[in-house]
C-alpha positions in Angstrom: -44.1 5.8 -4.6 -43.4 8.4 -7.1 -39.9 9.5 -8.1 -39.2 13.3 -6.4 -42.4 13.2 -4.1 -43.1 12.0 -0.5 -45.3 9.7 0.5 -47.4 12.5 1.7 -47.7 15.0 -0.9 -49.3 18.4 -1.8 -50.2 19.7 -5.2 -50.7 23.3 -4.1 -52.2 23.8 -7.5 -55.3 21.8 -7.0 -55.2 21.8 -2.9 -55.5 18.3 -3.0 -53.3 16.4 -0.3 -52.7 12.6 -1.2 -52.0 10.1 1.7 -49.6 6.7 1.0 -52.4 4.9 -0.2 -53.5 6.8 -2.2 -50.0 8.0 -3.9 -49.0 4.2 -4.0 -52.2 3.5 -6.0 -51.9 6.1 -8.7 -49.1 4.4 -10.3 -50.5 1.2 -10.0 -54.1 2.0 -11.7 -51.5 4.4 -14.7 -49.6 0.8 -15.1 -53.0 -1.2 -15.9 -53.9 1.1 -18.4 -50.4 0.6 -20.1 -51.1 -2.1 -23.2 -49.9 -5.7 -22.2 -46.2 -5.8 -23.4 -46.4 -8.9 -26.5 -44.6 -11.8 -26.1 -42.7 -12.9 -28.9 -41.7 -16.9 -28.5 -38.2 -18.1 -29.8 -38.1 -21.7 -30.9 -34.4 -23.5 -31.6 -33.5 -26.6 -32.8 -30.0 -26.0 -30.8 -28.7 -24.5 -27.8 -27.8 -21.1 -26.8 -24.1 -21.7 -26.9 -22.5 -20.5 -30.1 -25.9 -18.7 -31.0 -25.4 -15.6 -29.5 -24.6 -13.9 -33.2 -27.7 -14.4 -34.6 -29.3 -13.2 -31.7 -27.5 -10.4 -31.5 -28.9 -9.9 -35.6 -32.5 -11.2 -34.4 -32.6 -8.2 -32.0 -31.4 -5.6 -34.4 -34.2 -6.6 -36.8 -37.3 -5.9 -33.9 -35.1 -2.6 -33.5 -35.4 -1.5 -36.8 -39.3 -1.9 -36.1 -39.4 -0.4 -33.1 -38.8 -3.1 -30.6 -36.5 -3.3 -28.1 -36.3 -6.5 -25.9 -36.8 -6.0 -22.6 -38.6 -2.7 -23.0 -41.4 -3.0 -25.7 -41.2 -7.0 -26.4 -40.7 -10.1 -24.4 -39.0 -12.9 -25.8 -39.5 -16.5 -24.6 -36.9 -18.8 -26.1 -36.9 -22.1 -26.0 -33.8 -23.8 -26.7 -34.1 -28.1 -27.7 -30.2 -28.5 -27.0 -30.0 -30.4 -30.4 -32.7 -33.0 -29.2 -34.7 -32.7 -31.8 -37.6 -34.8 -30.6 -38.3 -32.4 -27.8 -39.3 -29.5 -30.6 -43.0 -30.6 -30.5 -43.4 -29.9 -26.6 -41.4 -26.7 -26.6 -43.7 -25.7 -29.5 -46.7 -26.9 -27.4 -45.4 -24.7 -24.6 -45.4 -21.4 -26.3 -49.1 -22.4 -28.0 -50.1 -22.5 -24.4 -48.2 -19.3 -23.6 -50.1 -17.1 -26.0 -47.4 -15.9 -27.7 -48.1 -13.1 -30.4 -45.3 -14.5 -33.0 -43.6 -18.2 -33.0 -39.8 -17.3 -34.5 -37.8 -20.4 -35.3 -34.2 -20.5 -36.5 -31.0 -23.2 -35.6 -32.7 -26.0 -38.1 -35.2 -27.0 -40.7 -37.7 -29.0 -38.1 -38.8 -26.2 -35.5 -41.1 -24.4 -37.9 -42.5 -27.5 -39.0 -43.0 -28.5 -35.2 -44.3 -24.9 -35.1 -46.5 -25.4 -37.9 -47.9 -28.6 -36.2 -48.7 -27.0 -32.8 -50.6 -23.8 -34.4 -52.5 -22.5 -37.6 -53.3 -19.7 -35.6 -50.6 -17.8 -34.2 -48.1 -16.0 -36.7 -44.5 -18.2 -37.4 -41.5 -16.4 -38.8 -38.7 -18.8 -40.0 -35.1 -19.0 -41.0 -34.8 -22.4 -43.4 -32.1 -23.6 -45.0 -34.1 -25.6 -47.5 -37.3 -24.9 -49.7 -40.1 -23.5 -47.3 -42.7 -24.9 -49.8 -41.6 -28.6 -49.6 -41.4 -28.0 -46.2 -45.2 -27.1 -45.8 -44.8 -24.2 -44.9 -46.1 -21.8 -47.1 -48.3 -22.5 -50.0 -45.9 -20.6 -51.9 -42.5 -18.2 -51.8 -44.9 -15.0 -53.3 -47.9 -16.1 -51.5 -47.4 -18.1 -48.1 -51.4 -18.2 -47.8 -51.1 -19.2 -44.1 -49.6 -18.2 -41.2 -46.2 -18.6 -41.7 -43.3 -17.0 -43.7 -39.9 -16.1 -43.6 -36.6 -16.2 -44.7 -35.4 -19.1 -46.8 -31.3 -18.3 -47.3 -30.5 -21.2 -49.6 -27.5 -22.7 -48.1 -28.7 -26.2 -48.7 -29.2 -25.5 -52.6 -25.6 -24.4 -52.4 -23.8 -28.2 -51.4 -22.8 -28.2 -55.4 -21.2 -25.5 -55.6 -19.5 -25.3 -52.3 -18.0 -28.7 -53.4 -16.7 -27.2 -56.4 -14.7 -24.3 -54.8 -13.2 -26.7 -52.6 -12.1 -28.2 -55.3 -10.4 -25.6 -56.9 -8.5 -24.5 -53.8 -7.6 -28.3 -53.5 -7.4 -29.6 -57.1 -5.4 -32.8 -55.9 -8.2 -33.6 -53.7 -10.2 -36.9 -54.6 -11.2 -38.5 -51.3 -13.4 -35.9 -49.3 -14.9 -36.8 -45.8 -18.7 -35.2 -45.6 -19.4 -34.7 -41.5 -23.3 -34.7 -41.4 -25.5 -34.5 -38.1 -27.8 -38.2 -38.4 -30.1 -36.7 -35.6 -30.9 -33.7 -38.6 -32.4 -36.5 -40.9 -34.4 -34.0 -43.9 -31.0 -31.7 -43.7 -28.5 -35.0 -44.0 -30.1 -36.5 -47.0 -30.7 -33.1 -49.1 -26.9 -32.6 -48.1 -25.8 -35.9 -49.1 -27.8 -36.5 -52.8 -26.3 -32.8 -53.4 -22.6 -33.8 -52.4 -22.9 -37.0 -54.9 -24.2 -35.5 -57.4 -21.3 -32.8 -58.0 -19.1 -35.5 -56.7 -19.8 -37.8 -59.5 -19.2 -34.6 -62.2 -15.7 -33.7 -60.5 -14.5 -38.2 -59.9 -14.5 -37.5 -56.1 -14.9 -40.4 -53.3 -16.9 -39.5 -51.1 -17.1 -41.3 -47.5 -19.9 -39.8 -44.9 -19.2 -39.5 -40.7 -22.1 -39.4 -38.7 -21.7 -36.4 -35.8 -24.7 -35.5 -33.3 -22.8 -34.6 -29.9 -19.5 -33.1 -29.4 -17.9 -36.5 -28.8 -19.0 -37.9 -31.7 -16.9 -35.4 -33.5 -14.3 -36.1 -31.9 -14.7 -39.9 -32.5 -15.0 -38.8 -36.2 -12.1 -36.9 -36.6 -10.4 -39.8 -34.6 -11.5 -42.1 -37.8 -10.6 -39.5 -40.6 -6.9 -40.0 -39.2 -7.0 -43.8 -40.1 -8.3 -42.9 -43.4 -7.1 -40.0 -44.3 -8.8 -37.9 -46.8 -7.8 -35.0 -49.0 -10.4 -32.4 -47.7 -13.2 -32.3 -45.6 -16.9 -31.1 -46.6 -18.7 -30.4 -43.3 -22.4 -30.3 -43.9 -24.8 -27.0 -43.4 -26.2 -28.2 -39.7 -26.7 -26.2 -36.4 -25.7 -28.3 -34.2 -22.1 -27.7 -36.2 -22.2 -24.0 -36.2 -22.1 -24.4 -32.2 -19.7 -26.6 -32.2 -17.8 -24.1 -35.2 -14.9 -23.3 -32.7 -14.0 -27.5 -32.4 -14.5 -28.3 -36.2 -12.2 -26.0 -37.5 -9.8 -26.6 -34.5 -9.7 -30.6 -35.7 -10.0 -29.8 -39.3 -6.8 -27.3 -38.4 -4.6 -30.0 -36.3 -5.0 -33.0 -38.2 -4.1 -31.1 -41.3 -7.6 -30.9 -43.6 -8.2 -28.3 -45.8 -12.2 -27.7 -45.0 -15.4 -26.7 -46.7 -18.0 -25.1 -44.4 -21.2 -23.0 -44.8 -21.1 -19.8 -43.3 -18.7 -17.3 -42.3 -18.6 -18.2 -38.8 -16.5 -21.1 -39.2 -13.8 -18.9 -41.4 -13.9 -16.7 -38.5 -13.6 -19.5 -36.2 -10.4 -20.3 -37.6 -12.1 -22.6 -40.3 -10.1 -22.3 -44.1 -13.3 -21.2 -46.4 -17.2 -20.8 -46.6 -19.6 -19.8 -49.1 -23.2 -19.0 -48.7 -25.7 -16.5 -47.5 -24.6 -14.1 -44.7 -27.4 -15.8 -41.8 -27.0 -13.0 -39.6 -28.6 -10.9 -41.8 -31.0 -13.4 -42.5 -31.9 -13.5 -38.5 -31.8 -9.7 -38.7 -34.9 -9.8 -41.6 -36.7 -12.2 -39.4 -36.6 -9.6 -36.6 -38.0 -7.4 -39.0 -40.6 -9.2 -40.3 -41.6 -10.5 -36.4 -41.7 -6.3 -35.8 -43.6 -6.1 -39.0 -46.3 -8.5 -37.5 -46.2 -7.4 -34.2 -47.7 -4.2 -36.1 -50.5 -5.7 -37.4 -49.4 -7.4 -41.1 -50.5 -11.0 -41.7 -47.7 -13.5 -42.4 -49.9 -14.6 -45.4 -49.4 -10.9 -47.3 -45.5 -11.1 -46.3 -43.9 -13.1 -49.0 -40.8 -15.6 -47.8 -37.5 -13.1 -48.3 -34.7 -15.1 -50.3 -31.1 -14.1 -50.2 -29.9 -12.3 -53.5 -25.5 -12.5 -52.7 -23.5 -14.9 -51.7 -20.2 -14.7 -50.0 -17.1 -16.6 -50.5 -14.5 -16.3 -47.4 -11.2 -17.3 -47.5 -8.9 -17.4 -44.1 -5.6 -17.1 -45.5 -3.2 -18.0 -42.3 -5.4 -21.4 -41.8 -4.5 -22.1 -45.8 -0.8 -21.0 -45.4 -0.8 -22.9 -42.1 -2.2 -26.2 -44.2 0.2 -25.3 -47.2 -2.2 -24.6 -49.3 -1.3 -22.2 -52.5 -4.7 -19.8 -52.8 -5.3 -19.8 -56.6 -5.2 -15.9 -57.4 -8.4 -16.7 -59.5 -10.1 -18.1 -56.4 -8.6 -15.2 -54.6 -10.1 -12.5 -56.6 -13.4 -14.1 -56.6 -13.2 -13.8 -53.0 -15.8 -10.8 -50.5 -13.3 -11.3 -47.6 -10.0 -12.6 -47.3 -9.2 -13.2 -43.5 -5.4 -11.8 -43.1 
């Protein structure tokens, strides 16, 4: 029925009378003349929990194109609860589905599950590592196929993340690395880049293996026993879900703590340096609206981040008794009060 008439209505204008049939039916044959509503499929590596942030970004990116979820654009996610392994049949599932654009984020492997499944249907990613040695893209300038993305460098930042927490703990030679096993591609890159700059600054270096919550409990349980000077925990998604836990052990057993992204400073973590990822969700929203229009991902060259920030929570350094070098300090885009 139509909003403001009656079943039974007159148009005196055109001295037509419609019966309920015939009124219920208009709106039905208007409705199948509306375009189909695209379907935009959201493959993750991780689970929901935790995620909601970059969501939140992903969303305001299709709005800046004109879509609004819910309204203009569907979006099926798919979430692998950090089993990796099950990527390849959640990627089968939205081939099947038809989707119009595959986005993948929370990991390295879902676009190259997503790759696997389709050379068809457009794939917009969010990698942490390069895109190219990925397979990808052909290249950053000219993907060639029919993905591209965001690449927001936080693995190419191990190095120098290493070397700020060695500033703001100079004392420091035994640092614990937490890395995510289950994340192989990720955990390698991560650890050849932590002993490398280890090597040029004469730190130890002992690794934990973390790929559930209790795991990183049992982890933190060991770093007691052998008691490190810092802690280096590695770029992985599976962390930033579990970012609320991390810094809360890194917190009560007293470890000064490295991590990749603001979200753990907020979380209560002591410092971060790297790319802001929301906004590197937000530019794959814009580049899935983008698409959605009618560009090829082959024309849209993979976006790479041009700042980096460098957060500092100051009550989680005073709480540790740490001494924030005012060099360190000044180098700083937020300083957590």
């Amino acid at each position: 029925m139509i909003s403001g008439f009656t079943t039974e209505a007159t148009f005196g204008c055109l001295g037509a009378t419609y019966d309920r049939g015939a009124a219920a039916a208009w709106p039905l044959a208007a409705r199948a003349q509306q375009p189909a509503m695209p379907v935009v499929g959201f493959l993750s590596g991780v689970s929901s929990d935790g995620f909601s942030e970059r969501i939140r970004a992903f969303r305001q990116g299709l709005k800046e194109t004109g879509y609004v979820e819910g309204e203009s654009v569907m979006v099926a996610y798919r979430w692998a609860e950090n089993q990796i392994d099950q990527l390849p049949a959640l990627a089968a599932d939205l081939v099947r589905r038809r989707v119009a654009v595959i986005v993948t984020a929370g990991g390295n492997v879902p676009p190259v599950a997503a790759k696997a499944a389709t050379s068809t249907i457009p794939i917009v990613f969010a990698v942490s590592v390069d895109p190219v040695g990925l397979g990808l893209v052909a290249s950053l300038a000219r993907p060639g196929g029919n993905a591209t993305g965001i690449n927001f460098f936080v693995a190419e930042l191990v190095e120098k993340r290493l070397g700020l927490l060695h500033e703001l703990v100079p004392s420091a030679r035994h640092v614990a690395v937490v890395v995510n096993p289950a994340n192989a591609a990720t955990t390698e890159a991560t650890m050849r880049d932590v002993e490398t700059g280890a090597r040029a600054m004469a730190l130890q270096i002992q690794t934990f293996n973390a790929s559930t919550s209790g795991e990183i409990q049992a982890a933190f349980e060991r770093l007691v026993h052998e008691r490190p000077d810092a802690l280096f925990v590695a770029n992985e998604p599976f962390f930033l879900v579990r970012r609320v836990q991390l810094a809360t052990l890194a917190a009560r057993h007293g470890l000064p703590a490295s991590f990749a992204a603001r979200d753990w400073v907020e979380a209560g973590g002591l410092m971060s340096y790297g790319t802001n990822v929301n906004d590197a969700l937000r530019q794959v929203g814009v580049y899935t609206g983008r698409i959605l229009k009618g560009e090829k991902p082959a024309d849209l060259p993979v976006v790479q981040p041009t700042k980096f920030e460098l957060v500092i929570n100051l009550p989680t350094a005073k709480a540790l008794g740490l001494e924030v070098p005012p060099t360190l300090l000044a180098r700083a885009d937020e300083v957590i009060e």
